[in-house]
C-alpha positions in Angstrom: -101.6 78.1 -3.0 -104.6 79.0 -4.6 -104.5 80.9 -8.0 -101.3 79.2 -8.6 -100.6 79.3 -12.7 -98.2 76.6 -12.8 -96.7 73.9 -10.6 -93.9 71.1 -11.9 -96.0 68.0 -11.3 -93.0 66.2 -10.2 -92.0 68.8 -7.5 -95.4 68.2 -6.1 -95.2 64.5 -5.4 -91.3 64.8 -3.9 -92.0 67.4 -1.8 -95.4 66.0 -0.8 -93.7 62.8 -0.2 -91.2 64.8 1.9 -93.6 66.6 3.9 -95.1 63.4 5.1 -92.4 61.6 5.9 -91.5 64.5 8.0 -94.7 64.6 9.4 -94.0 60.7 10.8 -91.0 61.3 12.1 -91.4 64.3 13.7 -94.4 65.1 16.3 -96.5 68.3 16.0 -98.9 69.6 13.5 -98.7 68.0 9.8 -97.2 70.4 7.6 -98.6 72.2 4.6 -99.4 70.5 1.8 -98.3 72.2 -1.0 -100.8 74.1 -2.9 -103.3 74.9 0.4 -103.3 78.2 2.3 -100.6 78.6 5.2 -101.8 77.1 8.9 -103.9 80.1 9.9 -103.6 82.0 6.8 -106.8 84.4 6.7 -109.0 84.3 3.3 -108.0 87.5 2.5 -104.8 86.6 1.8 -105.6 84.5 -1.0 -105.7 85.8 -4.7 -109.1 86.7 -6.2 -110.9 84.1 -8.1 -112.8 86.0 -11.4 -114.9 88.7 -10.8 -117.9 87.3 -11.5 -121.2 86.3 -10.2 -121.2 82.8 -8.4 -123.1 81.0 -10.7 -121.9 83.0 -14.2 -121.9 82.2 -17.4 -125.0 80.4 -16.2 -127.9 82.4 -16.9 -131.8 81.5 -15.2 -130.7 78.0 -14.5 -132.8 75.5 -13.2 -133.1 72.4 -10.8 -135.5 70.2 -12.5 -137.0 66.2 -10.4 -137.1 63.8 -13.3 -138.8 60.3 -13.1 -137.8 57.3 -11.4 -135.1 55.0 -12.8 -136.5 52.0 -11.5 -139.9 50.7 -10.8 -139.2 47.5 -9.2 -139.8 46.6 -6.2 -136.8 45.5 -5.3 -134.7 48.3 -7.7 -131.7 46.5 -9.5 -131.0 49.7 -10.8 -128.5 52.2 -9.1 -127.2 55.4 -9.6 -127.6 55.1 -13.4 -125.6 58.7 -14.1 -121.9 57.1 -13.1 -119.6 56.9 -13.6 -117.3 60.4 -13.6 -115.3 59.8 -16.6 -118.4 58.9 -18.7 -121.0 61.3 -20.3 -124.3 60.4 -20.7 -125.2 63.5 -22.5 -124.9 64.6 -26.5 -126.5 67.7 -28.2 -127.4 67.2 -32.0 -130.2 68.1 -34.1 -131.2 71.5 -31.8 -131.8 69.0 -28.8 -130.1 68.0 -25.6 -130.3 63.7 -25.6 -129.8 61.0 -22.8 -128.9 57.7 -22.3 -131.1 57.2 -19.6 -133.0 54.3 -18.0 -136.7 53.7 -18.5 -137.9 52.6 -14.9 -140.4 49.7 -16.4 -137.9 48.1 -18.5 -135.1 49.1 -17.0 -133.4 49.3 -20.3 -131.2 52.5 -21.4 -133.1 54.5 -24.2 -132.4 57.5 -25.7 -134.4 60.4 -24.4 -134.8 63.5 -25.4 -135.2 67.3 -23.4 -137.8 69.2 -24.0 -136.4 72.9 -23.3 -139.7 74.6 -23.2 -141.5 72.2 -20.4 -137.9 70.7 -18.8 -139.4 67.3 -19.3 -137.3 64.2 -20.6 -138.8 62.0 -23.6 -138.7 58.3 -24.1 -138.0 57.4 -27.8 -138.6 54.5 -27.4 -135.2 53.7 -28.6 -133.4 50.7 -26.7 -129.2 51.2 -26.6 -129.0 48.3 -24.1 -131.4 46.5 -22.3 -129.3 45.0 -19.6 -130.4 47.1 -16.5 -126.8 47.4 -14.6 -124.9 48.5 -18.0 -123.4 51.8 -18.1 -122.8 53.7 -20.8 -120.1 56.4 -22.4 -121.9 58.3 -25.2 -120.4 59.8 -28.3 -122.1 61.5 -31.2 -119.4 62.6 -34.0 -120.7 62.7 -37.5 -124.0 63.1 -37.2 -123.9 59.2 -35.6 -124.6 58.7 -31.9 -121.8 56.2 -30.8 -122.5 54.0 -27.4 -120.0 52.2 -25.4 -121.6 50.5 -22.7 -120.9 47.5 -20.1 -121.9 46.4 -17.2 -119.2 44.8 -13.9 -118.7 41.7 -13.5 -116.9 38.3 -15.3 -119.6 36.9 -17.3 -119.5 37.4 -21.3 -123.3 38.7 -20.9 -121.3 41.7 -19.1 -118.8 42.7 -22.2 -118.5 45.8 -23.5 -120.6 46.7 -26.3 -120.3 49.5 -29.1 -123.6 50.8 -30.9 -124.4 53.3 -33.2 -127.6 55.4 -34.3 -128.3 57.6 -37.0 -130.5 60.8 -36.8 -133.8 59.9 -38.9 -134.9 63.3 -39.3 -138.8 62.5 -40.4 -139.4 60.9 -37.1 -137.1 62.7 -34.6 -136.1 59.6 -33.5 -132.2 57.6 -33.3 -132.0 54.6 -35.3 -130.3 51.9 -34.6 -127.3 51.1 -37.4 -127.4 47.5 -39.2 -124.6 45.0 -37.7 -124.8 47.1 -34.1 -124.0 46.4 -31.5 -120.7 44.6 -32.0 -119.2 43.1 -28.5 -115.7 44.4 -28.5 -114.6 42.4 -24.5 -114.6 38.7 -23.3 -116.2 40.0 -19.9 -117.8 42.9 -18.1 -115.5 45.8 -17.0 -117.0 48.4 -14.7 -116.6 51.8 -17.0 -115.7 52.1 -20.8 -115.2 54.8 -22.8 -115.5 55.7 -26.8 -113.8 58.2 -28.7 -113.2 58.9 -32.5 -109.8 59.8 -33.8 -109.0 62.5 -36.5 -108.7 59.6 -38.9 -111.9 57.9 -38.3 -110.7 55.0 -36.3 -113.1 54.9 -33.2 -111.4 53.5 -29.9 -112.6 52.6 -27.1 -110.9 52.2 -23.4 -110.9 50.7 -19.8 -109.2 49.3 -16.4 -110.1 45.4 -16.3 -108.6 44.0 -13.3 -106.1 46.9 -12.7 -104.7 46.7 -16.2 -105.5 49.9 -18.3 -106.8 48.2 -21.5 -107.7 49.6 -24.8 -108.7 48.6 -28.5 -109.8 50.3 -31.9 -111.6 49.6 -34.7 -109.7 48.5 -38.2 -111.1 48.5 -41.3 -115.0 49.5 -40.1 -116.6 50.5 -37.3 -117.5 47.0 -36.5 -114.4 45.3 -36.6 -112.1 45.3 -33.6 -108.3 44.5 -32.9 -108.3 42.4 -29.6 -108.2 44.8 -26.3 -104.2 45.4 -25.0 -102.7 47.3 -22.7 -100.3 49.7 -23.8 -96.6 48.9 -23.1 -95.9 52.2 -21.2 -95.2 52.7 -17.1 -98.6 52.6 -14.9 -100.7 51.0 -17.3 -100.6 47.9 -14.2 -102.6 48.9 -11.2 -102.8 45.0 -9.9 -102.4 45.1 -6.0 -103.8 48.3 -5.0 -105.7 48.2 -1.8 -108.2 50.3 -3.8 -107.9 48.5 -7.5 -108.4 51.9 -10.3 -111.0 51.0 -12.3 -111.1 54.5 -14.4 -109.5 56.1 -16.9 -110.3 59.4 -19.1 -109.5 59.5 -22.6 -110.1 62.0 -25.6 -109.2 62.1 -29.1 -107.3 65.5 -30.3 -105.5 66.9 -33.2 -104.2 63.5 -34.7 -103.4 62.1 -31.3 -105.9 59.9 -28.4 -104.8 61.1 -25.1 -105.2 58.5 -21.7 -105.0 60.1 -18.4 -105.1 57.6 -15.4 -104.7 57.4 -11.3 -102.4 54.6 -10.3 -103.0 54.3 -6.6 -100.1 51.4 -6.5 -97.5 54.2 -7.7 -99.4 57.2 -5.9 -99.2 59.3 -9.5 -101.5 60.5 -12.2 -100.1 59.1 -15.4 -100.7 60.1 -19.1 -99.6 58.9 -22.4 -100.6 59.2 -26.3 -101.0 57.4 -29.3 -100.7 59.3 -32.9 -103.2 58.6 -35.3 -101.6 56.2 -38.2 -98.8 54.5 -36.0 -98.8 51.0 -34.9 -100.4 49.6 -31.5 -96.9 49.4 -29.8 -96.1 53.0 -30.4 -97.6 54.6 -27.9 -95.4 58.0 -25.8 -93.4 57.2 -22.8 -95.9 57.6 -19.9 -96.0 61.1 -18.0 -96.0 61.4 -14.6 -98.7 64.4 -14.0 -98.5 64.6 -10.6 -97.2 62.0 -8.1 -97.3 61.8 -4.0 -98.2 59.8 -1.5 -102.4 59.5 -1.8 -102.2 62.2 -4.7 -104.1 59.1 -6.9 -108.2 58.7 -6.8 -110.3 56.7 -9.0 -111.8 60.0 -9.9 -110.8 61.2 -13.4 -113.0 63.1 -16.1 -110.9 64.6 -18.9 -112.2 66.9 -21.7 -110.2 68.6 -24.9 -110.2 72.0 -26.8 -109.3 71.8 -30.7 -106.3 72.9 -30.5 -105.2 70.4 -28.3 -105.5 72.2 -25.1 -106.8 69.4 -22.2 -108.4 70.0 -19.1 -108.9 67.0 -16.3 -110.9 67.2 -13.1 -109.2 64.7 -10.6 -110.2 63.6 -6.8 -107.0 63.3 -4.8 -106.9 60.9 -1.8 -105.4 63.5 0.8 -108.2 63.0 3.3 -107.3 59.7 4.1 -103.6 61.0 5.6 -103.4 61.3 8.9 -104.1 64.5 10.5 -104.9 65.8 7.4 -105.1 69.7 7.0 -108.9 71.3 5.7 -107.2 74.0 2.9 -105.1 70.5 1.2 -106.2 69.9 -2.6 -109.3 67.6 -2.6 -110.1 68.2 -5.8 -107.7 69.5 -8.5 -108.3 71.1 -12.2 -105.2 69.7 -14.9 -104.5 71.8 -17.4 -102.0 70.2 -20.4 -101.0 73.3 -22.7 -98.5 71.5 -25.7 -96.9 69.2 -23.6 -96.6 70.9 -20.0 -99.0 70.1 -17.8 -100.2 72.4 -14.5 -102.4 72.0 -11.6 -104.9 75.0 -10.3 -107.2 73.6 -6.8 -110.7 73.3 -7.0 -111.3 72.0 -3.8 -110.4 71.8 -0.3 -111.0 68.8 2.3 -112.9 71.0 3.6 -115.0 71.6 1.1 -116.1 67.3 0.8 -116.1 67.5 -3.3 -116.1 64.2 -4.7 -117.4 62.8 -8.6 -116.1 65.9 -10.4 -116.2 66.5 -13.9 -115.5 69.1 -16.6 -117.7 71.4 -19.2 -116.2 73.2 -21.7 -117.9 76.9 -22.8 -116.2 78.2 -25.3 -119.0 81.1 -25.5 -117.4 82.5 -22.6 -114.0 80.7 -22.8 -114.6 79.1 -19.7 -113.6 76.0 -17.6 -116.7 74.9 -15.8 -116.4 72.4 -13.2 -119.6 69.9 -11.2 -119.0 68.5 -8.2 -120.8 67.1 -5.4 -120.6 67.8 -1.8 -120.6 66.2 0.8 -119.5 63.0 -0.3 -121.7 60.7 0.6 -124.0 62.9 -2.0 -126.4 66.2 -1.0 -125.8 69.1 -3.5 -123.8 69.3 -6.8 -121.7 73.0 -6.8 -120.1 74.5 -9.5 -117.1 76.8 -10.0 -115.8 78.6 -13.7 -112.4 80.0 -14.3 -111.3 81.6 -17.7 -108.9 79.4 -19.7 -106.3 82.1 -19.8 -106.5 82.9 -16.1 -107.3 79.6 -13.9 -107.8 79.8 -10.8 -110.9 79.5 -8.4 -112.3 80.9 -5.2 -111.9 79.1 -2.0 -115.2 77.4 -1.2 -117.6 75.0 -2.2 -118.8 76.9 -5.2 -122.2 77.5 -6.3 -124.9 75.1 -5.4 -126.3 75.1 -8.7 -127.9 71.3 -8.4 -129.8 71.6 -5.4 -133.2 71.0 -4.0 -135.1 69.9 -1.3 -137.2 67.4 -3.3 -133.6 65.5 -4.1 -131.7 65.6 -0.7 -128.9 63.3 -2.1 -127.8 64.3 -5.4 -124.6 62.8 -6.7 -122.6 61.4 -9.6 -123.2 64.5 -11.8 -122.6 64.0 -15.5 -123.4 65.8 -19.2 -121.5 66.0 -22.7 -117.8 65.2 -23.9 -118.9 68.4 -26.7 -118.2 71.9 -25.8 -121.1 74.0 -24.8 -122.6 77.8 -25.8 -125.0 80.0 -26.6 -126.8 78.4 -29.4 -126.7 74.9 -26.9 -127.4 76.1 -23.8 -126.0 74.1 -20.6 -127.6 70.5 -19.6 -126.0 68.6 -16.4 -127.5 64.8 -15.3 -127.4 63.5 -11.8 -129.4 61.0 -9.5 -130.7 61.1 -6.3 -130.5 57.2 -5.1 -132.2 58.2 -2.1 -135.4 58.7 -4.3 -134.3 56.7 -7.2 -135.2 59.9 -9.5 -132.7 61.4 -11.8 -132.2 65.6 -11.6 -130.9 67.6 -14.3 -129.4 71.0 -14.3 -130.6 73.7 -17.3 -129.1 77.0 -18.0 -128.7 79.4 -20.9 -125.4 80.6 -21.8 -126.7 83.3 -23.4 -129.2 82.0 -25.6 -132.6 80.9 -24.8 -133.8 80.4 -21.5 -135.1 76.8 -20.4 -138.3 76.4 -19.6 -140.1 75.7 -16.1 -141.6 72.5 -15.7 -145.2 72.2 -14.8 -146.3 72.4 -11.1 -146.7 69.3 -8.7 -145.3 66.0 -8.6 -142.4 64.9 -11.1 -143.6 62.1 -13.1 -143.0 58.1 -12.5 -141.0 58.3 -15.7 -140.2 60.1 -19.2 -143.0 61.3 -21.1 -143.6 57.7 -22.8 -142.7 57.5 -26.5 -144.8 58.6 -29.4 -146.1 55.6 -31.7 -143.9 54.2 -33.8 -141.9 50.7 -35.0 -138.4 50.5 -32.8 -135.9 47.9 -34.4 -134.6 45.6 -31.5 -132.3 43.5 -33.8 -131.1 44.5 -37.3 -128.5 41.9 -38.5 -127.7 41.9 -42.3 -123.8 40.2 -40.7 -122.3 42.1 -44.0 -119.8 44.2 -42.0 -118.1 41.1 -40.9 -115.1 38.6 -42.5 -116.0 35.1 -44.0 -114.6 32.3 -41.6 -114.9 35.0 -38.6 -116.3 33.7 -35.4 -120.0 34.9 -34.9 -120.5 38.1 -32.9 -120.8 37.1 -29.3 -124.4 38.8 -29.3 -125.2 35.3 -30.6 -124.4 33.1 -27.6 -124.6 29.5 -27.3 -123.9 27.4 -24.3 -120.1 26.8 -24.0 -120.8 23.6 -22.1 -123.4 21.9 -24.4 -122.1 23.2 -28.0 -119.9 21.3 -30.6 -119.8 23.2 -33.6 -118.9 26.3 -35.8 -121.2 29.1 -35.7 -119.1 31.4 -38.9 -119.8 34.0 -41.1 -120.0 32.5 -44.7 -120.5 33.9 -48.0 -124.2 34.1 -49.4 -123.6 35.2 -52.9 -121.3 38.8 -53.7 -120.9 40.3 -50.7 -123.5 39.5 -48.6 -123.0 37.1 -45.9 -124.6 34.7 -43.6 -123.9 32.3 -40.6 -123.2 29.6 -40.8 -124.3 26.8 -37.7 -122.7 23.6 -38.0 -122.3 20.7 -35.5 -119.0 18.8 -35.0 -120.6 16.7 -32.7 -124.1 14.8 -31.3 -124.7 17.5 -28.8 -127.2 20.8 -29.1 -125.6 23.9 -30.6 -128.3 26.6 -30.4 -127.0 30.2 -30.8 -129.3 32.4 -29.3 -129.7 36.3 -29.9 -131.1 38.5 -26.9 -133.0 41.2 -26.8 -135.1 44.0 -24.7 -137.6 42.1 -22.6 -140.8 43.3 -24.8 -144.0 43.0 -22.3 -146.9 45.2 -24.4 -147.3 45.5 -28.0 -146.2 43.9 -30.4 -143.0 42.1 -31.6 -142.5 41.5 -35.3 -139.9 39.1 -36.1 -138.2 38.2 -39.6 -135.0 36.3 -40.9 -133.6 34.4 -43.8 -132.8 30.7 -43.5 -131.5 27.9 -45.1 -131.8 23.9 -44.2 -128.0 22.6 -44.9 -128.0 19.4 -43.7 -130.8 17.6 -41.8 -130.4 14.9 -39.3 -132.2 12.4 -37.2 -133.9 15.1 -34.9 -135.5 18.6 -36.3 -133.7 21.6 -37.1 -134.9 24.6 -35.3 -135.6 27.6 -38.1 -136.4 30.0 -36.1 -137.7 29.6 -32.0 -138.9 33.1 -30.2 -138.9 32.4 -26.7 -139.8 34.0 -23.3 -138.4 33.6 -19.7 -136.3 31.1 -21.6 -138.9 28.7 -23.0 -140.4 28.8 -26.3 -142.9 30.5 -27.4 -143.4 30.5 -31.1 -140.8 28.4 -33.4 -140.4 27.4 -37.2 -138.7 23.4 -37.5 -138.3 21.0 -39.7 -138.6 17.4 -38.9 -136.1 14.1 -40.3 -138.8 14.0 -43.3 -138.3 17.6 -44.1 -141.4 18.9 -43.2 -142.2 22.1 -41.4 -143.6 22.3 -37.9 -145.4 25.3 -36.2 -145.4 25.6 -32.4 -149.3 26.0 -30.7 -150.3 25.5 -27.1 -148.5 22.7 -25.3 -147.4 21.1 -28.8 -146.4 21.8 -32.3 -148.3 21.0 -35.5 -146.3 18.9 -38.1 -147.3 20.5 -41.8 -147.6 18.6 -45.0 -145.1 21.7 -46.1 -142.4 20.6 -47.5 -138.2 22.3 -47.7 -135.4 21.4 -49.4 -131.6 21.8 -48.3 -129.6 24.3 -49.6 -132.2 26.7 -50.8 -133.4 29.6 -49.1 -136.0 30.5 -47.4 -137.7 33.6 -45.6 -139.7 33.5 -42.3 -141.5 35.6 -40.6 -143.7 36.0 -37.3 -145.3 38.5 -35.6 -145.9 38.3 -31.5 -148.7 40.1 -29.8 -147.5 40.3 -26.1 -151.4 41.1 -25.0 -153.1 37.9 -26.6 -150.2 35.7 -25.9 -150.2 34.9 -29.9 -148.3 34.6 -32.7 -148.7 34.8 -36.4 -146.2 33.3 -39.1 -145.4 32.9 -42.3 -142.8 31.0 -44.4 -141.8 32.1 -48.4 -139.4 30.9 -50.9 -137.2 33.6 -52.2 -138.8 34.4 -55.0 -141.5 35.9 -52.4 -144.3 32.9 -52.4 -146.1 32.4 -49.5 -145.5 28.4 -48.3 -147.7 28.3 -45.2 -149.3 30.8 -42.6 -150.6 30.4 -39.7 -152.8 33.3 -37.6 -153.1 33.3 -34.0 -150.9 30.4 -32.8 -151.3 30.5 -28.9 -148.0 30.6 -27.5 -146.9 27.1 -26.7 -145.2 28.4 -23.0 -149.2 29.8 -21.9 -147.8 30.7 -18.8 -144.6 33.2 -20.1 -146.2 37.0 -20.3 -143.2 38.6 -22.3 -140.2 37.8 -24.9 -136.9 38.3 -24.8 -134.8 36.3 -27.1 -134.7 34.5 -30.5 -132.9 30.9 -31.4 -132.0 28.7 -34.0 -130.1 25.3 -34.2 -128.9 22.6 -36.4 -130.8 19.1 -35.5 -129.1 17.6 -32.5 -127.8 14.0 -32.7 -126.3 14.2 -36.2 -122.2 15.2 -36.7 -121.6 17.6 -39.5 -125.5 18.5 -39.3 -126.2 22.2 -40.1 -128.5 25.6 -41.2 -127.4 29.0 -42.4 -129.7 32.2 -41.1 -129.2 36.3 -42.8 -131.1 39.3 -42.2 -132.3 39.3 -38.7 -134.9 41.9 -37.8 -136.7 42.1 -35.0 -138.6 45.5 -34.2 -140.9 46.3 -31.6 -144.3 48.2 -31.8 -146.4 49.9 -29.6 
């Protein structure tokens, strides 16, 4: 019952599994589940939770509107703060952050809080611009890590990994050369990233039902091929429900998964030490096991010293004739290697989406959760970590307002909170398609109260200053590796090899060569870019022409192209302009480099370009090109491509920047 220390997992899922069987065979009342108060047991009967104020260690929080999350008419973007084993939020540098959707865009920047005015800035900095990616946010290191995918079985879906680093002059995230590096074949519905004692970052998911997971090797950017571990209940294929979440966290020298497997009806966990092979990974550990004991809710968080606690949602209010005091939602605690179970929530109480804050200011367990479940208000409840246990009830509404009726899907920070950090806690309100954030002290300074009247449209829009979009040098990679799938090319129209290659010591290049007559034009993406400006630079190299030109360099815009850079059978260069393209008396020659760059203002529907040799010598410009697509009002991609028609035709491109200004 509740206030419970310890309970053998095992014992819970026979017994549970004993009970209900019981309950089928026999008519009457269901019995007690174990772990809720007696049939009829009076509240005073139950131990006392901590004796402490409702809402302690929070001190003055408060329930702040943000802006929207998506200005569209027809909003593609939902309930950007799930999913509840993810965290959106990092502190670093004095300052809570977010990875949190701009509403015009619709692309996830980092923001930053202001504590004084309780208002969220846009830096302007783009982590991923496809609007229905979620993202799992790490920052170890003093570099923000970003795992982030979107659902679905297209390769534009796959899971990517990025990484910022603090530019301290500016304020401002910026983003790493080589990142983001696409470490999935497909979309998956919620990754997670986590760095291991030894520097190896992982990352994890459930594809499918299949718990997958994959590391990097010898850098950050290079990844062994995703695998499931060989241990029990890493296959959740054929669940009426299919799992598609699982918690992880790196510890001591050890990565720890905890997963619901709602085929077995148990909570599983295994580990992997740091330094061992991919096949040696610990038996699996049944945590707790009974008939609809397993949720897709898990959200798992770690102490140094190895200590773990996991918020889970168990599926108890789907039995029939289920009982109001059963375990809803239940707090795991893993001390060495014995795990224990302390209630949270009651079916009565309607928690769903919970997750877990660590404040080791006050050595406390805190634990967000929303009620009712369909979404309304998120509660919280705190428990010491040497004396768990909770009061019977909801908690303390500590999310809650009547500007944001339907709050849900609550999430913050995988680091541990306290005094100097003060408390931040993310949700959304779909209903209004705002976010809401939670701020409290924990005994440091207060957070500020916003200004009167209407929240804002959006974040307080980003100071000036150049963004980079794109920033490919391709030197973290192997010669003869296959091109990072950020550079896509049409599966169905391509014959070639798209490679890294060696440019001289060890920088590297790609390599784009055709092995047939047909088009192979990799293509690099980037944030749709509707205001401002959009400056554009890479490093080419003609290889071998053939019969048609070979595209340099082609900016384009709601797929059609805007600007571009060719060169023509007679290896001259020609330069997009409205409806055409001028042929130059410019000339190239194969196998030498080159350097090109243009700059796009998104207002005048212009570009200006430039080509050099490299030793730096300007070859041709041209100012003010109208855009050869007049009709296309923003850009969002770059190409290149060997001329098509020709076998064994081919170019090389390096140092690919593309940076966007206000």
């Amino acid at each position: 019952m509740i206030g419970r220390r310890t309970l053998a997992m095992g014992g819970i899922g026979i017994l549970g599994l004993s009970l209900l069987v019981l309950f089928l065979l026999t008519p009457g009342p269901l019995p007690q589940h174990p772990g809720a108060p007696s049939p009829g047991a009076a509240s005073s009967s139950i131990p006392p939770g901590p004796s402490q104020g409702p809402i302690a260690p929070l001190v003055d929080p408060v329930t702040v509107v943000d802006g929207r999350y998506d200005a569209q008419p027809n909003g593609t973007v939902h309930n950007p703060s799930e999913h509840k084993n993810q965290s959106k939020l990092f502190y670093a540098h004095g300052s809570w952050w977010g990875v949190l959707q701009e509403p015009t865009s619709r692309e996830a920047r980092i923001q930053r809080l202001d504590w004084s005015t309780q208002r969220w800035h846009d830096t302007g900095v783009v982590v991923d611009e496809r609007p229905t990616a979620r993202a799992d946010v790490l920052y170890s290191g003093d570099t923000l890590y970003v795992a982030s995918a979107a659902s679905g079985t297209s390769p534009v879906q796959a899971v990517r990994i990025s990484a910022f680093g603090y530019v301290a002059a500016t304020g401002r995230w910026a983003l790493k050369p080589d990142f983001p590096v696409t470490i999935s074949s497909v979309g998956v519905s919620s990754s997670l990233i986590e760095r291991a004692a030894d520097g190896t970052l992982w990352a994890a998911w459930i594809a499918d039902g299949r718990l997958l997971v994959t590391h990097s090797t010898t850098n950050d950017h290079r990844w062994v091929v995703p695998y499931r571990p060989a241990v029990a209940g890493t296959d959740t294929t054929g669940a009426d429900t299919t799992t598609e979440q699982v918690g992880m966290v790196t510890v001591g020298d050890e990565v720890v998964l905890l997963w619901s497997n709602q085929v077995d009806d148990a909570v599983f966990t295994t580990s992997h030490r740091d330094g061992t092979g991919d096949d040696v990974w610990a038996p699996a550990t049944i945590v707790l096991k009974g008939l609809r004991l397993a949720d897709n809710h898990v959200n798992v968080k770690a102490l140094p010293d190895g200590r773990l606690f996991a918020a889970i949602k168990t599926s108890l209010d789907t039995v029939p004739a289920a009982q109001p005091g059963w375990d809803q939602v239940l707090l795991l605690d893993r001390q060495g290697d014995a795990w224990s179970s302390q209630q949270f929530g009651q079916i009565r109480d309607k928690h769903t989406r919970p997750i877990v804050v660590l404040d080791t200011e006050h050595n406390e367990v805190l634990v967000f959760a929303t009620s009712p479940t369909g979404g309304g208000q998120i509660y919280m409840k705190s428990t010491r970590f040497d004396d768990l246990r909770f009061e019977v009830g909801q908690g303390a509404p500590v999310l809650a307002t009547a500007d944001a009726p339907d709050m849900n899907n609550a999430t913050s920070t995988k680091q541990a909170v306290d005094a100097t950090t003060g408390l931040v806690v993310l949700a959304t309100d779909e209903s209004i398609g705002r976010y809401v954030h939670l701020a409290a002290s924990l005994g440091g300074p207060s957070p500020g109260i916003p200004p009167s009247g209407a929240p804002p449209d959006g974040p307080v829009a980003a100071a000036g200053g150049p963004v980079d979009l794109v920033l490919d040098s391709m030197d973290a990679f192997t010669v003869g590796d296959r091109v990072q799938p950020s550079w896509r090319t049409t599966p169905t129209r391509s014959g070639g090899s798209v490679t890294y290659v060696r440019r001289s010591g060890p920088d590297l290049a790609v390599a784009v060569q055709t092995t047939g007559t047909g088009e192979l034009r990799p293509c690099r993406s980037f944030g749709t870019t509707s205001s401002g400006n959009l400056d554009i630079s890479m490093d080419v190299r003609l290889d071998r022409q053939g019969a048609q030109d070979t595209m340099l360099l082609m900016v384009r815009g709601d797929n059609q192209e805007l600007g571009a850079v060719r060169v023509d059978a007679q290896l001259r260069v020609r330069v997009s302009r409205l409806g055409n393209r001028e042929t130059t008396s410019t000339l190239i020659a194969p196998g030498r480099w080159y350097h090109v760059d243009m700059t796009l203002d998104i207002a005048k529907r212009t570009f200006s370009m430039q080509l050099s040799d490299a030793a730096g010598k300007r070859l041709l410009r041209r100012a003010d090109q109208r855009w050869r697509a007049a009709g296309v009002t923003s850009v969002d991609g770059l190409c290149v491509a060997p001329s098509v028609g020709t076998r064994g035709a081919g170019m090389s491109f390096d140092e690919v920047r593309v940076t966007r200004r206000p």
